[in-house]
FIMARNU-152969 format. One record per residue (C-alpha): residue number from 1; residue in three letters; x, y, z. Coordinates in steps of 0.25 Angstrom, whole numbers, m for minus. Example, Ala and Ser with C-alpha at 12.3 -4.5 7.8 and 13.67 -1.06 7.14 Angstrom:
BEGIN
1, ALA, 49, m18, 31
2, SER, 55, m4, 29
***
This chain:
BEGIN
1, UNK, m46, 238, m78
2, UNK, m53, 249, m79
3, UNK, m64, 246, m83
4, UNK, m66, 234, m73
5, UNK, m63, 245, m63
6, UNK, m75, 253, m68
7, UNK, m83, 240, m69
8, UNK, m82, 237, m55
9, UNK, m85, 251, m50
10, UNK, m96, 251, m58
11, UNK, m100, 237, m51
12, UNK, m97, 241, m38
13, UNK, m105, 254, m39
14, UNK, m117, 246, m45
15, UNK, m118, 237, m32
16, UNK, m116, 250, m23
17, UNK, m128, 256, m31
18, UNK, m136, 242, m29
19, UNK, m132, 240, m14
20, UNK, m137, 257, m13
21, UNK, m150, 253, m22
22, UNK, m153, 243, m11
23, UNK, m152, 250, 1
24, UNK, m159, 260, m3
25, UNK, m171, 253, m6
26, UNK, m170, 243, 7
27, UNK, m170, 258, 14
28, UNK, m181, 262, 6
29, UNK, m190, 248, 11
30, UNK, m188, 253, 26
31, UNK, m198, 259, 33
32, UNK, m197, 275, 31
33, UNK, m197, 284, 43
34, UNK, m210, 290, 47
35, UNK, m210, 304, 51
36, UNK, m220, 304, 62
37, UNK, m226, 319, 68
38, UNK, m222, 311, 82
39, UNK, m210, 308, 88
40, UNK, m205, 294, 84
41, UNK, m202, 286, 95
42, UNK, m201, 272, 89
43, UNK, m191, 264, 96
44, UNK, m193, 270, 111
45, UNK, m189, 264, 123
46, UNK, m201, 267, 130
47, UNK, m216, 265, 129
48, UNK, m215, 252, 124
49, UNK, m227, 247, 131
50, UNK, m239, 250, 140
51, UNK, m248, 244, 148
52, UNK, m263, 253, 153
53, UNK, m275, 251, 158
54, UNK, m287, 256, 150
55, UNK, m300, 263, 155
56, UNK, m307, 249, 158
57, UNK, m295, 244, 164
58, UNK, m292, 234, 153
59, UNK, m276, 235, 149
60, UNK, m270, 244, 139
61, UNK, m255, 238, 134
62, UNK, m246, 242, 120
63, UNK, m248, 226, 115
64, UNK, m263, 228, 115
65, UNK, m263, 240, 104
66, UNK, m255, 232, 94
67, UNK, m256, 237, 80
68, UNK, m261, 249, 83
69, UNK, m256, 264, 88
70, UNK, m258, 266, 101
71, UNK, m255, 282, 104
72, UNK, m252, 282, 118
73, UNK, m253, 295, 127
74, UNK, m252, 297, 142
75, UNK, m262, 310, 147
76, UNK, m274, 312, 156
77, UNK, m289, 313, 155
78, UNK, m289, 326, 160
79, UNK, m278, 333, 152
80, UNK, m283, 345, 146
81, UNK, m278, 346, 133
82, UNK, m266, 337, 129
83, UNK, m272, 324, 132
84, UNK, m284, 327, 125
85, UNK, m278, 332, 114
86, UNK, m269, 319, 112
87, UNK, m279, 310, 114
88, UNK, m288, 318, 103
89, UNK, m277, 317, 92
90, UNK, m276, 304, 95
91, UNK, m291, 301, 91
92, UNK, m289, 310, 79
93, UNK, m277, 304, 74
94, UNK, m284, 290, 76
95, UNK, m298, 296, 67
96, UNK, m286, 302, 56
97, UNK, m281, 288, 54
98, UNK, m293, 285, 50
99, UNK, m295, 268, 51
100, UNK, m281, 267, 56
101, UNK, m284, 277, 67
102, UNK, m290, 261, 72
103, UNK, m276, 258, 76
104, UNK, m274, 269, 85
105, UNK, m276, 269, 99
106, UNK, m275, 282, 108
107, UNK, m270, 278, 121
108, UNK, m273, 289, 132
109, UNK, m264, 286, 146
110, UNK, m268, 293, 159
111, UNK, m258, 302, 166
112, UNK, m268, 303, 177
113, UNK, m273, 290, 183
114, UNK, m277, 297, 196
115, UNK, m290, 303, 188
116, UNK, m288, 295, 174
117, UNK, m298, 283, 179
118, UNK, m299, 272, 169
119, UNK, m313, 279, 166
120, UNK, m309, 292, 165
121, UNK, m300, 287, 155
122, UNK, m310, 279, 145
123, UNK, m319, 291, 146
124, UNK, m307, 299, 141
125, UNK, m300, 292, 130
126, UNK, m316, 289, 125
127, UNK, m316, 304, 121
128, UNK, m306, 300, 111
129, UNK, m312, 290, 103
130, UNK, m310, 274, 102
131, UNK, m296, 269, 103
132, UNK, m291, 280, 113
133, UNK, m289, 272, 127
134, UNK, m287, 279, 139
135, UNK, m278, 271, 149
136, UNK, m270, 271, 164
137, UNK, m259, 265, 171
138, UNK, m260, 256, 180
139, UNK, m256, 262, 190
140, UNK, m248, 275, 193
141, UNK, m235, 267, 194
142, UNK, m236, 262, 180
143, UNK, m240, 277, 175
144, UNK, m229, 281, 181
145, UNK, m218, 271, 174
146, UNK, m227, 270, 159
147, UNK, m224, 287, 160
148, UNK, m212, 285, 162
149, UNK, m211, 275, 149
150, UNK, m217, 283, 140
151, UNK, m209, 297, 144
152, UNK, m220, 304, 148
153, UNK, m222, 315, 159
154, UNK, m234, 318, 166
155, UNK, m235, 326, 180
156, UNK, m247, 331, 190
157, UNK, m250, 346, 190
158, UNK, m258, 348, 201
159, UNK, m271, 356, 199
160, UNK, m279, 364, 208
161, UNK, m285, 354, 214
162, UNK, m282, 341, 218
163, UNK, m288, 333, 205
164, UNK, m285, 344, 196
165, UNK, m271, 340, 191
166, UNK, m266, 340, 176
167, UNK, m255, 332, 170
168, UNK, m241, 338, 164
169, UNK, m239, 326, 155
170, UNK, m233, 322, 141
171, UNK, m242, 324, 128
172, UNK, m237, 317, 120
173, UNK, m243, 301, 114
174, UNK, m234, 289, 110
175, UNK, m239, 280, 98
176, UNK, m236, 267, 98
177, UNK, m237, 258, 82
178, UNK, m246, 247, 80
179, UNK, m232, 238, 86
180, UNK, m233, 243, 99
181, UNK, m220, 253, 97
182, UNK, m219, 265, 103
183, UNK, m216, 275, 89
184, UNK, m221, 289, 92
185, UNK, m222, 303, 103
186, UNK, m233, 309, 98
187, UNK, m232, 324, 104
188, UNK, m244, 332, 110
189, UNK, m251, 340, 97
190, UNK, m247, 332, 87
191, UNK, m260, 333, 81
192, UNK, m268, 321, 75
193, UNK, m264, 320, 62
194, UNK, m250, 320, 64
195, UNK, m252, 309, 76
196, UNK, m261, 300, 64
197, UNK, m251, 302, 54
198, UNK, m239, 297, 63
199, UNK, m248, 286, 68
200, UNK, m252, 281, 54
201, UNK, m237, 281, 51
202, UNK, m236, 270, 62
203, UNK, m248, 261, 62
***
């Protein structure tokens, strides 16, 4: 009796170890979790599509960029220093990825349509190499609810004179992966190396 007893303890604690054994390496099969220098977003309920209009007037939408990463960011032509800066790291991350770097596209989105023309715009974003698309809303309505979406902030600041205004607005970008998700707050000063090393992580 005993040593049917050990028997089938030893049987029973052999299956556990198999069951264990196979978990563990299902588990192990699974995608592992990326540790990304921006904020992981994956999953949000907001941003889930766009719709612009580019500096010829032709339409800028999500489903058009498909498999590639669009870095989204919403600032002004004549932001002094956060909105150049973005828009810099975004071109250098692109030139770290080297050939990859060909599947990211830099997506600059006016604050400030009242002096942002379309012009003004392609002129701008052209400072920044291929691949970087300066773009409006339709209208001020539609800038109003797409700012809302996305959780962004921006107000007036009255210069000294009338045209002279600047924009308190949110620095920071949204990256969307090659599926059209919204997966990642990138925060202002980031730097571009850690923006191309989350980016490569999700192309």
């Amino acid at each position: 009796m005993y040593a049917e007893f050990l028997f089938r303890t030893s049987l029973l604690r052999g299956l556990w170890l198999a069951v264990l054994t196979v978990f563990l390496v299902l588990a192990g099969c699974g995608e592992a979790k990326k540790n990304f220098a921006s904020i992981d977003i994956t999953g949000a309920e907001f941003g889930k599509d766009f719709s612009f209009v580019d500096g010829d007037g032709k339409p800028v939408t999500l489903a058009q960029f498909k498999g590639q990463v669009v870095v989204l960011f919403f600032g002004y032509t004549q932001c002094p220093d956060v909105c150049p800066t973005t828009m810099t790291e975004v071109a250098e991350a692109k030139r770290l990825l080297g050939a990859k770097g060909d599947k990211v596209v830099g997506l600059f989105v006016t604050l400030d349509p009242e002096r942002d023309t379309a012009q003004v715009l392609k002129g701008y974003t052209a400072n920044f190499g291929p691949q970087i698309i300066g773009a409006r809303t339709a209208s001020s309505e539609q800038l109003t609810a797409v700012t809302k979406d996305f959780r962004v902030y921006y107000k007036k600041v009255d210069g000294k004179n009338p045209g002279s205004y600047t924009l308190d607005h949110t620095a920071a970008s949204f990256v969307y992966d090659p599926q059209g998700r919204l997966r990642l707050y990138t925060r202002y000063g980031m730097g571009a190396q850690s923006l191309a090393a989350d980016i490569a992580q999700i192309l």
